[in-house]
C-alpha positions as CSV (number, residue, x, y, z in Angstrom):
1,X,11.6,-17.7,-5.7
2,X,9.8,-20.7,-6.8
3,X,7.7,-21.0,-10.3
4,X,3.9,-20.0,-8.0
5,X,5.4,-17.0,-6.4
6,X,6.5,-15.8,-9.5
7,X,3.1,-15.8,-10.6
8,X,1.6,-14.5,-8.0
9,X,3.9,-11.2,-7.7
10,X,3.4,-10.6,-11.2
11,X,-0.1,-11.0,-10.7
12,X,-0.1,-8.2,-7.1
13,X,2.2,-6.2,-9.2
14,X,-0.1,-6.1,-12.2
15,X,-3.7,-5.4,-10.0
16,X,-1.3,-2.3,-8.2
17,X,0.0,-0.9,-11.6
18,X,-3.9,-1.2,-13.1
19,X,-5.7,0.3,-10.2
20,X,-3.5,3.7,-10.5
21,X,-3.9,3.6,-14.6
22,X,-7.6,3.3,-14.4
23,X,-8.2,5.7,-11.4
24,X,-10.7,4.5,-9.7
25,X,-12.5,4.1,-12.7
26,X,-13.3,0.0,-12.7
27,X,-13.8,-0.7,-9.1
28,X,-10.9,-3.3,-7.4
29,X,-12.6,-6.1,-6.7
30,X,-13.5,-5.9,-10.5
31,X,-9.6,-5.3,-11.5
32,X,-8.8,-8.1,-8.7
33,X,-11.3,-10.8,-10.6
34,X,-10.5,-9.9,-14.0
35,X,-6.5,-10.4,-13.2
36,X,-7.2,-13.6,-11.2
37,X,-8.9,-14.7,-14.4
38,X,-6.4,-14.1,-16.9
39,X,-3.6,-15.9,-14.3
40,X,-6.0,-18.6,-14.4
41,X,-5.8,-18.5,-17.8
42,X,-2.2,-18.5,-18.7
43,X,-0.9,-20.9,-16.1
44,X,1.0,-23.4,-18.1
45,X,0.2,-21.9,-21.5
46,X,3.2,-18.9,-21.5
47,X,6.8,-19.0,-19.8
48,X,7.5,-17.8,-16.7
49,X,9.3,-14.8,-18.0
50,X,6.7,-14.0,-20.4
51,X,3.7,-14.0,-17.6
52,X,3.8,-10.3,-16.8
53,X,3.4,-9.0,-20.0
54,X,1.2,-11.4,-21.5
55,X,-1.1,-11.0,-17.7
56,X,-1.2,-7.0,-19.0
57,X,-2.4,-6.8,-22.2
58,X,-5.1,-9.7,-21.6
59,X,-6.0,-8.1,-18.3
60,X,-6.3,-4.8,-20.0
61,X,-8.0,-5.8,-23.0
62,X,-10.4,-7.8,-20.8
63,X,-11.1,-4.6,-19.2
64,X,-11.9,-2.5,-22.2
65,X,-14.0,-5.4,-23.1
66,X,-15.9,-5.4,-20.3
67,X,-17.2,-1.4,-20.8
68,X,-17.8,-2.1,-24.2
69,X,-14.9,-0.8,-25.9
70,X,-13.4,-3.5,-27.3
71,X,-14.0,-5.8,-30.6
């Protein structure tokens, strides 16, 4: 599996895993944008092996930002 599909499973796997935490309560195409985002954002910055949870806890906190809940 080369470096880019590495990045883009972790990236599927994370919108997958964040769609059935929120419940339907942050539409997809929201969760989809915000992920694509944070990807953006990391490429080249974190390892490889690092990307999925570093692509979780920014996507989330992204998230919570986004409704207001986060300082």
């Amino acid at each position: 599996m080369s470096v880019v599909d590495c990045r883009d499973t972790a990236m599927d796997r994370e919108v997958v895993v964040l769609l059935a935490d929120l419940a339907g309560s942050v539409p997809a195409d929201v969760v989809r944008d915000v992920v694509s985002a944070v990807r953006n954002d990391l490429d080249g910055q974190v390892p490889v092996e690092a990307l999925p949870e570093f692509l979780h806890r920014s996507a989330v906190q992204r998230l919570i930002n986004r409704r207001g809940g986060g300082q």
